[in-house]
Structure formats: structure tokens, C-alpha cells
N, C-alpha and C positions, 0 to 999 in steps of 0.2 A: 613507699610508705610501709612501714611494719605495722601490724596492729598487734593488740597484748590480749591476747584472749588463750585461754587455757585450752587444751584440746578435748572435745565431748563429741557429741552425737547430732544436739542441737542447741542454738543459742537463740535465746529470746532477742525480740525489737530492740530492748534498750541495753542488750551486753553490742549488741553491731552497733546500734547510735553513737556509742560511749565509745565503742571503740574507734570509729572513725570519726568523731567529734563533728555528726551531723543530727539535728533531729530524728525523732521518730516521724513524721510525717514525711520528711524527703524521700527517705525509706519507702516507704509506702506509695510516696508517687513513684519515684523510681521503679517497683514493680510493676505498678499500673506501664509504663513507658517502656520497661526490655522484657520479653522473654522469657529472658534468660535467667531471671529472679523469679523461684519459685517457692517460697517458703512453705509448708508443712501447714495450714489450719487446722487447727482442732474445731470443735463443734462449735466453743464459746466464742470462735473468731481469735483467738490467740496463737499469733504466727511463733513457728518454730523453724528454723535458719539453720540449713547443713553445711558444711568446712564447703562443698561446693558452690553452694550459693554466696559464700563469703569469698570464694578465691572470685565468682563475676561482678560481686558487690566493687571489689578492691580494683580488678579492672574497668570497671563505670566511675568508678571514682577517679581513676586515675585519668581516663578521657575527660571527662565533666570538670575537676576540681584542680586536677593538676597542669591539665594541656589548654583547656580553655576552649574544649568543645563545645558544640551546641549539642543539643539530646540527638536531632537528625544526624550528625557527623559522628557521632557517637552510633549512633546503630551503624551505620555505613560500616564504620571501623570492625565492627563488632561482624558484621555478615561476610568482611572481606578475610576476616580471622580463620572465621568460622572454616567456609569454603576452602583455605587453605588449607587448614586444619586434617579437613577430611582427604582432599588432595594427599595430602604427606602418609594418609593410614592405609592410599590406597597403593599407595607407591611403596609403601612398607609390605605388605602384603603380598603383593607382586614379587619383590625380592625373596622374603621368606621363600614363596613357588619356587624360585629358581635356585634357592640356594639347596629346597631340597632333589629338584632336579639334578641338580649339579653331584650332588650327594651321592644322589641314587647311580650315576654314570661312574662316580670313581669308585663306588662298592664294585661292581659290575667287571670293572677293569683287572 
């Protein structure tokens, strides 16, 4: 799913509703339900929505709306992501180390 929203800083409840042709209240359950939806409140209670929050909006949408998850299998999804996620950063990392090892052996030579 694409969505059409111009690129800023933050978008209000009803540019993400409009964009993903759901209520603002789903929205709002959906926070209460992952995590991973953290919107911005201002004092008056007027949520504001970062491109981050929109790239987890569009993957909860796409478990919920387009696969036909339940909210449970959707978190599941969401925590086996996650953890691989971090796997791959650490795995990255590690490489970086030995590529500067490796580096530093053939300066050497």
C-alpha cells in the first residue's frame, strides 16, 4: 500500500486516517494495542505522527488489514521482526570489527 502524504516533520490523526482510509479512532486504538505507535501529544491532547510512526502505522496495517491478522499475531509478528532486526545490527557490527581488523593487518604488512 502507498500512502500520499507529502513529507514534514509531523502529521496530524486525520492526514494518517485519510491516508490509510481508516478512522481516527482505530488510530487511537491501535496506539493503545502496539508499542510501537508513539505519537507526539501536545498539552491539548493533539497527537502529532513522525514518518516513523507512519512507516509502523503502514506495517500494522498491513498485518491487520491486508493479511488478516488478529492484533495478538500481529504483535507476535511485530516482536519476531523486531529481534531479528537487532540480530542483523549485531551481526553488522561485528563485521564492521573485522573488517577493521583485517584492515589494520594488511596496513601492517
Amino acid at each position: 500500500m502507498e500512502i500520499d502524504l507529502p513529507e514534514k516533520r509531523y502529521y496530524t490523526i486525520g492526514e494518517v486516517a485519510k491516508a490509510f482510509a481508516v478512522n481516527t479512532s482505530l488510530l487511537r486504538y491501535w496506539e493503545k494495542e502496539f508499542k510501537e505507535i508513539q505519537p507526539k501529544k501536545k498539552s491539548n491532547g493533539v497527537r502529532k505522527y513522525t514518518p516513523t510512526d507512519l512507516k509502523n502505522i503502514k506495517l500494522i496495517f498491513h498485518l491487520l488489514k491486508e493479511k488478516g491478522m488478529t492484533i495478538e499475531g500481529a504483535k507476535k509478528q511485530l516482536k519476531v521482526s523486531k529481534s531479528s532486526e537487532e540480530t542483523k545490527m549485531d551481526v553488522l557490527k561485528k563485521l564492521e570489527q573485522i573488517k577493521k581488523e583485517l584492515e589494520s593487518l594488511r596496513d601492517n604488512l
